[in-house]
ZAMARGU-4260 file (C-alpha; in steps of 0.2 Angstrom, whole numbers, plus 5000, padded with zeros to 4 digits):
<rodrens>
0) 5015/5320/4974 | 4997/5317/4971 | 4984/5325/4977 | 4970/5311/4981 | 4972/5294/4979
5) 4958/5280/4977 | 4958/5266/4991 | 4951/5251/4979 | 4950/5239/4994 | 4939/5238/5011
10) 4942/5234/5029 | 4958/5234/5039 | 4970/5237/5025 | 4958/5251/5016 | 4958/5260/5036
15) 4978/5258/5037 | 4982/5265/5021 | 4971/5282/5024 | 4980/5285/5039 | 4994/5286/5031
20) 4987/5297/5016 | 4981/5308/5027 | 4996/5308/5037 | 5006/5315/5022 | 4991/5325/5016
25) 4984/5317/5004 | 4965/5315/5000 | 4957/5300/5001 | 4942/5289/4992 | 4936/5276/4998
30) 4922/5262/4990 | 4912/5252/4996 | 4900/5237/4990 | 4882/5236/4998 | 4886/5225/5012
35) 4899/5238/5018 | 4889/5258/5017 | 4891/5259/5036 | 4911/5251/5036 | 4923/5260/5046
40) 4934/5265/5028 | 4919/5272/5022 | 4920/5286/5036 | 4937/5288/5037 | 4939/5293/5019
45) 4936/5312/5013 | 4925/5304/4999 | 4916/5289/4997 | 4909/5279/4981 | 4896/5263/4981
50) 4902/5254/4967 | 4892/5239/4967 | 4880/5223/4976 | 4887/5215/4991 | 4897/5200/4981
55) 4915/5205/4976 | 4912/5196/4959 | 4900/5213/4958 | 4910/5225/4966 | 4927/5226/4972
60) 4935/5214/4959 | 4924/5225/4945 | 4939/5236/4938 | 4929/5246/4927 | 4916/5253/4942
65) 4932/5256/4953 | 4942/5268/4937 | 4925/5276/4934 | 4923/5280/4955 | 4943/5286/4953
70) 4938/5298/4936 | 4922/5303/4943 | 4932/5310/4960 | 4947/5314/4952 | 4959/5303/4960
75) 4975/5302/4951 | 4983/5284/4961 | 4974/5269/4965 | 4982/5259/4979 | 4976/5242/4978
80) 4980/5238/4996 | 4978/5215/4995 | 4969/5204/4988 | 4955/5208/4977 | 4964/5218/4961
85) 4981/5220/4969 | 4990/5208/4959 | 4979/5208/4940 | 4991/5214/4928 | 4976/5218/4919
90) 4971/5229/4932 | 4987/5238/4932 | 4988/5240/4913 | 4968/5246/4914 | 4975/5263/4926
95) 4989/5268/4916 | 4980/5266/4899 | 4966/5275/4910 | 4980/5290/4914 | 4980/5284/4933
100) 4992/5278/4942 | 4994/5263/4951 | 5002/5260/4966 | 5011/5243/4966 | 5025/5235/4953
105) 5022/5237/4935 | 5010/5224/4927 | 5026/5216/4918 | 5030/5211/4934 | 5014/5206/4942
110) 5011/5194/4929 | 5026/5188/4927 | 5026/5182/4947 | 5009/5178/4945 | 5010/5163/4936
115) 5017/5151/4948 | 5025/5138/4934 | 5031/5154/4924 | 5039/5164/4941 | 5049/5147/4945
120) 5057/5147/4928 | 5061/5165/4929 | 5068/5161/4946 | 5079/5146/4940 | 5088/5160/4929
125) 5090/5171/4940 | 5100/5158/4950 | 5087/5160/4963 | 5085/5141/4972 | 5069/5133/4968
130) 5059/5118/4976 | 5059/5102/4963 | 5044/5100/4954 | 5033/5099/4937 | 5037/5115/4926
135) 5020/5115/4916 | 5001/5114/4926 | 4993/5099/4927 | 4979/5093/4915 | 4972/5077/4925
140) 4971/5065/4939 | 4981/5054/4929 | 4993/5063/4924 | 4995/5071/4941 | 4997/5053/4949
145) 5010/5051/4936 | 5020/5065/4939 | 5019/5065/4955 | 5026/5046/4956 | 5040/5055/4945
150) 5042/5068/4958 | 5042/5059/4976 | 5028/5060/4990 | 5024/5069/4998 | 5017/5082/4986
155) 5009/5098/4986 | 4998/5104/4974 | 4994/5122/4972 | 4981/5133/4961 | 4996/5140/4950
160) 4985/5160/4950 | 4984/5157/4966 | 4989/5165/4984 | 4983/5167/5001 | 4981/5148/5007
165) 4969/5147/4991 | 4967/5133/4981 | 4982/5122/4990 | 4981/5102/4996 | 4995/5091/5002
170) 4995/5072/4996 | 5007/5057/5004 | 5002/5046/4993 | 4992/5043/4976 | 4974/5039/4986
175) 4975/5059/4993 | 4981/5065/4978 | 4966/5058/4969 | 4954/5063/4983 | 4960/5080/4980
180) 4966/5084/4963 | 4948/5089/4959 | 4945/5101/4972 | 4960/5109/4970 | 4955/5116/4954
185) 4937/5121/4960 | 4945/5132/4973 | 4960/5138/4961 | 4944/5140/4948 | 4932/5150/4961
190) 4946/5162/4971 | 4956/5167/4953 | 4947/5162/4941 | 4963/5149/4933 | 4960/5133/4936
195) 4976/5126/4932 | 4986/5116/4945 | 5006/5114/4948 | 5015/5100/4959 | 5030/5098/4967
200) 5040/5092/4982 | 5033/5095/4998 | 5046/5099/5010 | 5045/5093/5027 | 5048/5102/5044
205) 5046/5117/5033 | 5049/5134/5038 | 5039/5147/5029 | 5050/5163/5028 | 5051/5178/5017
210) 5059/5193/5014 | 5051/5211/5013 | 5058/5219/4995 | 5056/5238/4993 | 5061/5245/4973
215) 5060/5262/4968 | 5058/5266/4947 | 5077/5270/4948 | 5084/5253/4949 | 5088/5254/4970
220) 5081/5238/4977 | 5084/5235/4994 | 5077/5220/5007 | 5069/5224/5023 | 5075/5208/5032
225) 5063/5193/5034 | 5048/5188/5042 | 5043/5169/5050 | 5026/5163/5043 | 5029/5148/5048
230) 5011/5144/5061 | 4997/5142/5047 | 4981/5131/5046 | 4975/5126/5031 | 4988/5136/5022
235) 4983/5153/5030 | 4995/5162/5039 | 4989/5164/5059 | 5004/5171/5066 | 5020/5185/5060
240) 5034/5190/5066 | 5050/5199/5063 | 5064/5192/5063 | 5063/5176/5061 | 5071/5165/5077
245) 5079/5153/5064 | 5086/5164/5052 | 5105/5172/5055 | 5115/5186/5048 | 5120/5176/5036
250) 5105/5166/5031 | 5096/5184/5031 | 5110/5191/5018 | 5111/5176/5007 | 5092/5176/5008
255) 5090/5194/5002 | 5100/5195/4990 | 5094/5181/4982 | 5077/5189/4983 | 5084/5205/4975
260) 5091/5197/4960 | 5073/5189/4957 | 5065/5207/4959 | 5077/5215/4947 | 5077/5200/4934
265) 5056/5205/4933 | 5060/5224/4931 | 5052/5226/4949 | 5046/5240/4960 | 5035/5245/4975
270) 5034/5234/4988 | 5036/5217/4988 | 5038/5199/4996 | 5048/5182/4990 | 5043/5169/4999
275) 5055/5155/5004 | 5052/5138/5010 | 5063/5133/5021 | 5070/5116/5029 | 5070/5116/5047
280) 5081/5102/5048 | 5095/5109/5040 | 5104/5120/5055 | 5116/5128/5040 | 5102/5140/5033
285) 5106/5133/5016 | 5091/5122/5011 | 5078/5137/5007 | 5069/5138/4992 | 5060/5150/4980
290) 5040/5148/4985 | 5033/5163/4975 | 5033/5182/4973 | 5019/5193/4980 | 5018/5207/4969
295) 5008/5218/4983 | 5008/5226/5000 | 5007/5207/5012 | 4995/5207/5029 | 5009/5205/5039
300) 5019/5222/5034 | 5015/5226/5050 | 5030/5217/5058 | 5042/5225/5045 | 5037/5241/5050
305) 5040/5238/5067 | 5058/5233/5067 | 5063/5245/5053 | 5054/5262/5057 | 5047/5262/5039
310) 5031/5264/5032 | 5031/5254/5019 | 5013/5262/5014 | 5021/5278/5012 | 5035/5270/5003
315) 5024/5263/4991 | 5014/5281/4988 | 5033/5290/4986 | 5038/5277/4975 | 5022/5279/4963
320) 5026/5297/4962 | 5044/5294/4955 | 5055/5298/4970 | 5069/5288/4974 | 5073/5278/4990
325) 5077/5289/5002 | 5089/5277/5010 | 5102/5261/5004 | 5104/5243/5010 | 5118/5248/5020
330) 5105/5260/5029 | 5092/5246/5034 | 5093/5240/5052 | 5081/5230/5062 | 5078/5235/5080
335) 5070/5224/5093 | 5055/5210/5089 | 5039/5209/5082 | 5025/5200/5083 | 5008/5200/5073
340) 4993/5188/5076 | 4977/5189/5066 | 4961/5188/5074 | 4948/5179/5066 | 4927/5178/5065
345) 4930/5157/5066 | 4926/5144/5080 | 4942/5137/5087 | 4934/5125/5097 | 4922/5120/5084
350) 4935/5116/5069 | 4938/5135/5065 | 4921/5134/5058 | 4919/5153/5050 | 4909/5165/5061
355) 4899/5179/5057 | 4886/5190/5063 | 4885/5209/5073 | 4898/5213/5083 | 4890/5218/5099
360) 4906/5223/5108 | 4922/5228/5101 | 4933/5234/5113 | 4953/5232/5107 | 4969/5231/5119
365) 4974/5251/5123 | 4989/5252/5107 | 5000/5267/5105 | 5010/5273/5091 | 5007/5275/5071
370) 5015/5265/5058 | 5033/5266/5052 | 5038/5277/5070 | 5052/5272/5078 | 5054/5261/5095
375) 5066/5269/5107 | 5063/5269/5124 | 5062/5250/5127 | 5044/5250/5131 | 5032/5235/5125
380) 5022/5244/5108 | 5005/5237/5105 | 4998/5244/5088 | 4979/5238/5084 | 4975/5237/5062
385) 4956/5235/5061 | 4942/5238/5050 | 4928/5233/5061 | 4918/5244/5072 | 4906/5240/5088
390) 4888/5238/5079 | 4896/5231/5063 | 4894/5216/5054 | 4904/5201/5049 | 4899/5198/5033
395) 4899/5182/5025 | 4904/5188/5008 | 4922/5193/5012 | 4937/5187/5022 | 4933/5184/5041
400) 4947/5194/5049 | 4941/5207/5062 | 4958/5214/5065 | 4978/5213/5066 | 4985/5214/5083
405) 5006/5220/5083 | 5017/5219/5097 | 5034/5226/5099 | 5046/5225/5111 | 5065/5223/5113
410) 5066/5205/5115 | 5056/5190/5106 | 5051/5183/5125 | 5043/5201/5129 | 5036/5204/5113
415) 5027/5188/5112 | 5021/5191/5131 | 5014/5207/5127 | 5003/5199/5114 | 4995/5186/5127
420) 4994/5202/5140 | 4983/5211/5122 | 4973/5194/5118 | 4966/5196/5136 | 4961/5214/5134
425) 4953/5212/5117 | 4937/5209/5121 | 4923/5203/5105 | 4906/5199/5109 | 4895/5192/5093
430) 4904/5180/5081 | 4915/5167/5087 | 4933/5173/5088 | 4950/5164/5088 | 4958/5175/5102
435) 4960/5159/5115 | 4969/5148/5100 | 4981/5162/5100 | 4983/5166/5115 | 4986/5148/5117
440) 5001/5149/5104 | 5008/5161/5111 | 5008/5154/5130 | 5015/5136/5120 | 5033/5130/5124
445) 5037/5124/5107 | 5031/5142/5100 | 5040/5151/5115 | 5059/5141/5111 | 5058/5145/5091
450) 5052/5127/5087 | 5042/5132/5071 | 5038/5123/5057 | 5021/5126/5043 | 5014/5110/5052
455) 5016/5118/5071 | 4996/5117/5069 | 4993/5100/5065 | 5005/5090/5077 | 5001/5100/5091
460) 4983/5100/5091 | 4977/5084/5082 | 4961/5083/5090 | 4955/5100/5088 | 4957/5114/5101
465) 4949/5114/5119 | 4958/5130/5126 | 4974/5132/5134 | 4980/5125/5149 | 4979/5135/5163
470) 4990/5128/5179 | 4984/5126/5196 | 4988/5143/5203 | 4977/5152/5188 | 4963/5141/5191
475) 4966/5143/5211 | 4966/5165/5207 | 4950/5161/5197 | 4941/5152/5211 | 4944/5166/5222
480) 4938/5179/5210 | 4926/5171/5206 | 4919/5169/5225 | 4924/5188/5228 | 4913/5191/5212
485) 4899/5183/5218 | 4901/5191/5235 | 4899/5209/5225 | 4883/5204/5216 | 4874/5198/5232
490) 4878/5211/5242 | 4882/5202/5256 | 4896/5199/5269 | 4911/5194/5264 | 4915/5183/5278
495) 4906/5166/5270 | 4913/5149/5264 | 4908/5146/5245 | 4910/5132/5235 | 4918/5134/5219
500) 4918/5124/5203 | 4929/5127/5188 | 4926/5114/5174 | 4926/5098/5184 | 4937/5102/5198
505) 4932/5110/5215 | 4936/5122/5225 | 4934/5127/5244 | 4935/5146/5246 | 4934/5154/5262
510) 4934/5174/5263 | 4936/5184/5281 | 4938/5201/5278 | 4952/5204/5267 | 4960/5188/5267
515) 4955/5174/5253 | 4960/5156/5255 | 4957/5145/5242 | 4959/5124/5247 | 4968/5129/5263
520) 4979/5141/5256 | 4978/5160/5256 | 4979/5169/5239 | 4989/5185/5237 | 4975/5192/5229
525) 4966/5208/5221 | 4953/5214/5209 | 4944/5227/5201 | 4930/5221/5197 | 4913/5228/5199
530) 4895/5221/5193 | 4889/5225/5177 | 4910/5226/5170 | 4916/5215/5157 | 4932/5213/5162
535) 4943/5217/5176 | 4962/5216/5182 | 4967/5201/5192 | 4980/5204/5202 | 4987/5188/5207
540) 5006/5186/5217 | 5017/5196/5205 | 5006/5193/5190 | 4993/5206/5183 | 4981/5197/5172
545) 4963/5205/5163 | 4951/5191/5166 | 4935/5194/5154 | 4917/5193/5164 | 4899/5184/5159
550) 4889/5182/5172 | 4877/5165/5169 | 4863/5159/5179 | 4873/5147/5193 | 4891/5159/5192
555) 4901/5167/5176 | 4910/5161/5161 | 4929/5167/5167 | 4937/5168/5149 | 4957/5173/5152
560) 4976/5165/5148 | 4967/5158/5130 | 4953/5148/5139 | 4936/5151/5144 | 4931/5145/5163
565) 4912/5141/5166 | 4913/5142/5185 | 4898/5137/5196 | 4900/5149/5213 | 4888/5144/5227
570) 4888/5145/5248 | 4894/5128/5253 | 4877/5126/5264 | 4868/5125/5246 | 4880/5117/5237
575) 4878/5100/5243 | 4861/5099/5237 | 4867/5103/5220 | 4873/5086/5217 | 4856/5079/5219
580) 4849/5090/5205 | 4846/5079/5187 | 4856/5085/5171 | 4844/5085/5157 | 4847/5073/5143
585) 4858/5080/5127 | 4846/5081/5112 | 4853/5067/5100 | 4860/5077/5083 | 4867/5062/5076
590) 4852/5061/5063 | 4852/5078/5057 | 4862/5085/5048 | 4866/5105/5050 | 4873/5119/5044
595) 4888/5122/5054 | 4887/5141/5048 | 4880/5153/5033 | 4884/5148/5017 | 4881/5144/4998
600) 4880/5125/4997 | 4889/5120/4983 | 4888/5100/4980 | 4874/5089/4987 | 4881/5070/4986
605) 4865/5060/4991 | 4847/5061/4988 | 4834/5053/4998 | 4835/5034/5001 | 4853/5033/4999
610) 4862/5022/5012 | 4878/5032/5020 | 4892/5026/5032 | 4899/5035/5044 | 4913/5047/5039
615) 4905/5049/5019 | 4904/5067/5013 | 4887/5072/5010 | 4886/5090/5007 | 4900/5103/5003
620) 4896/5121/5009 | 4906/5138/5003 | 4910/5149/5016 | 4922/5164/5014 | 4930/5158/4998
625) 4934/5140/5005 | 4924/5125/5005 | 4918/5113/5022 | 4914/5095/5020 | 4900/5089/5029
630) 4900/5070/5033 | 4888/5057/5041 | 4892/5054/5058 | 4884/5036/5060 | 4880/5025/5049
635) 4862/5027/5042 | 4850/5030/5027 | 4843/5045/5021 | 4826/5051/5026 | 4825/5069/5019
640) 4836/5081/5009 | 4832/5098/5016 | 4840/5109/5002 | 4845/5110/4985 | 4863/5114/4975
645) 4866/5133/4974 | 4856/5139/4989 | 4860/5150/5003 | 4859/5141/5021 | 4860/5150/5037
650) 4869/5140/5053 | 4860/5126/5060 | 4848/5125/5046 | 4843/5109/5044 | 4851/5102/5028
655) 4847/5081/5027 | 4837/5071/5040 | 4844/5051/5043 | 4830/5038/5046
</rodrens>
């Protein structure tokens, strides 16, 4: 076994695989770039080595700086943890001609799944099922239109390095393939470096499924069931879980073993994930196809490790050190159901625009119980993976997720519950989070029957996200609290009338003593809230819910059940002079256009004097490795071009002014 191991990652992932080091006693070393000297990892570690500026370009994707910090330490692994190095071939063959070694698949492997045209070929021997499409990358538009025509819309094409939700667009027709060809290759080119692009067959009501595979250097190979996917935006995964509520024993076995023969035919082992595409409209299971191989440790292990009892972190550290598996394929059991949601620094409510900035309160959901432990007394689990800590800062260089949030529980129904009960509790002050969009997928009826499909996103939400729906007994609970509230901070008696506004519907609350009746009827009701707290429990009927407080100017901002409530509380003797107060006038915005949030702008389509219509791009901005079009909202000419190609611009900076 080794005695310390270097950690050549950050965050979240760099914070969960020192855990388990430490657990099994091994020493740990963490690095960090500039932008990350105070980062949680960095203190949890034993050691600690800078290796580089604030850009990964410069740090963690510099190899060489990251074997000299393991020499200069004497760490004798590396554990690549995701993303960054994990799956360079390059990398791998660096740390075994360097006399380390790495903890993943051999680099054989890694680039022989890394290659997206070169993985499906392999998978076609193997007798592995794979979607129809062009076997060689694409060198044009032309030829992309060609072979697409060949092929049959809809398409997808895809960065053929790539992974992640990187570098990926989907065309119906030739107009979209066109519009997007190019940028497809500037994303594949700017996240890996290849800018070579694949196509083939979209497939539609597609379920994105995939099976965890764990190898040791003995030849055992074994799959660790399968995990949904399925509830992405823009390619990116938003929500796990384990198992999947489509798949059965069946589909699972044929679906492993198919995985299996792939892993075997690349001389695989560690850990490891096929990814399937899956038809939804095919009841029999049978209509699942080879996606791609992740040759590394995936985000959403987490759910694995729930259901099985393993840690698969610990698995991949035994594994490097030559032991066997300690278990077979007949061994492997899944118990009860899991669910993992990733929370994100992005705006839901303003396009998932990217977030970043001090976290001025971090406060997780209470969780309990490490990795890999077993789940035995039926009790809901919740288990917390973060990297972030209260003070810290989202940085604009690296991916914007704060934090992983795990449920487990014996039953898909209370798994999922527990998750909207966590999202509640999770409080995040500073950047803008995405806790109400899942919260909200949670609480949906199409997500709570199993109806799940890689567009779940899209056609339940094609205007955007406004916050769940909360029903009238919520907003009825929320009126009285919100009057008791109110009640606390003035000090006063509670025996008053109060007139309540939630959004724009009103509510007549009347409170004598310890009775609270809300529009004539009286509430059940309880809380423990006290001035100055930011959240408190709500006890409504049978439900317990934690409601989130921020007190404003004419009442609070009530943010619970995957919604935010601004809530105006007044006594009804004021309220009726409130109507004859006069809203002041929204600035117009129309003519400015502004930075959205920090960025590098990338592309600058008009200069000054140039006519635009509304809808035309006019600047691109790059934001945590994905691009944002801007566009004219009216139809105008332009008066002033604030900023140049290649520079830095911070939100609501001012980038072109229309006359």
């Amino acid at each position: 076994m080794f005695g310390k191991i270097l950690i050549a990652n950050r965050g979240e992932i760099a914070c969960r695989i020192i855990r388990t080091a430490r657990r099994i006693g091994i020493a740990t070393v963490a690095v960090y770039s500039d932008a990350d000297v105070r980062a949680p990892h960095v203190a949890l570690a034993d050691e600690a080595v800078r290796i580089g500026p604030a850009a990964a370009s410069e740090s963690y994707l510099d190899a060489d700086r990251i074997l000299a910090a393991a020499r200069a330490t004497g760490a004798t692994a590396i554990h690549p943890g995701y993303g960054f190095l994990s799956e360079r071939a390059s990398f791998a063959t660096a740390c075994a001609d360097a006399g380390i070694t790495f903890i993943g698949p051999p680099p054989q492997a890694i680039a022989a799944m890394g290659d997206k045209i070169a993985s499906k070929e392999l998978a076609r021997a193997a007798r592995v099922n794979v979607v129809p499409g062009h076997p060689a990358a694409i060198e044009s538009v032309a030829e992309a239109a060609a072979v697409a025509a060949g092929i049959g819309y809809p398409i997808m094409m895809k960065a053929s390095a790539g992974g992640g939700g990187k570098g990926m667009r989907l065309a119906h027709d030739e107009a979209e393939l066109r519009a997007g060809f190019d940028a497809t290759r500037r994303e594949a080119l700017a996240s890996f470096g290849d800018d070579r692009v694949l196509i083939e067959r979209f497939i539609e009501h597609p379920r994105h499924i995939e099976i965890q595979l764990l190898g040791d250097r003995h030849g055992n190979i074994v799959y660790l069931g399968e995990r949904e996917c399925s509830i992405q935006r823009r390619h990116q995964k938003v929500v796990e879980e384990a198992p999947s509520p489509f798949v059965t024993p069946a589909m699972r076995r044929a679906m492993g073993e198919q995985a299996v023969a792939l892993a075997r035919a690349v001389g695989y082992h560690s850990a490891g994930t096929v990814e399937l595409i899956v038809s939804g409209a095919d009841p029999s299971g049978e209509s699942f196809y080879f996606l791609e191989m992740n040759t590394r440790l995936q985000v959403e292990h987490p759910v694995t490790e729930a259901v099985t009892g393993l840690d698969l972190v610990e698995q991949m550290i035994r594994i490097a050190a030559g032991e066997p598996l300690g278990f077979s394929q007949a061994d492997v059991r899944l118990n009860g159901w899991a669910v993992e949601t990733r929370v994100y620094a992005e705006d839901p409510y303003r396009e998932f625009l990217p977030s970043t900035g001090r976290l001025v309160r971090y406060r997780p959901p209470p969780a309990a119980r490490a990795a890999g432990s077993a789940h035995t007394d039926g009790a809901a689990v919740t288990r917390i993976d973060g990297g972030v800590a209260e003070g810290g800062e989202v940085s604009r260089f690296y991916d914007p997720m704060i934090a992983k949030l795990i449920t487990w529980a014996p039953t898909r129904e209370a798994a999922v519950a527990a998750q909207v009960d966590a999202l509640d509790a999770f409080v995040i002050e500073g950047p803008a989070t995405n806790i109400d969009f899942l919260s909200a997928l949670m609480q949906h009826p199409r997500f709570r029957g199993g109806d799940l499909s890689t567009g779940f996103i899209a056609e339940e939400y094609p205007r955007g996200f406004s916050g769940a729906p909360a029903d009238a007994s919520l907003l009825h609970g929320l009126a009285g609290l919100a009057a008791l509230m109110a009640v606390a901070h003035e000090r006063t008696s509670a025996e008053q009338d109060w007139a309540v506004r939630i959004g724009a519907q009103d509510f007549d609350v009347i409170l004598s003593g310890q009775s609270v009746t809300v529009n004539g009827d009286t509430l059940a009701l309880s809380h423990d809230y006290a001035p100055g707290t930011v959240a408190c429990r709500l006890r409504l009927g049978d439900e317990t819910l934690v409601v989130q407080v921020t007190r404003t100017r004419t009442g609070f901002l009530l943010h619970t059940r995957g919604a935010r409530h601004a809530v105006r509380v007044l006594p009804q003797r004021i309220a009726g002079y409130a109507r004859h107060l006069i809203a002041p006038a929204a600035a117009d915005r129309t003519r400015a256009i502004t930075a959205p949030m920090p960025g590098l702008l990338v592309r600058l389509d008009v200069a000054a004097g140039d006519e635009v219509i509304a809808g035309q791009a006019l600047v691109v901005i790059e934001a945590m490795k994905m691009e944002n079009v801007l566009r004219a909202e009216t139809d105008g000419k332009v008066a002033a071009v604030c900023v140049s190609t290649g520079e830095s611009v911070t939100v609501d900076q001012v980038l072109i002014e229309l006359a």
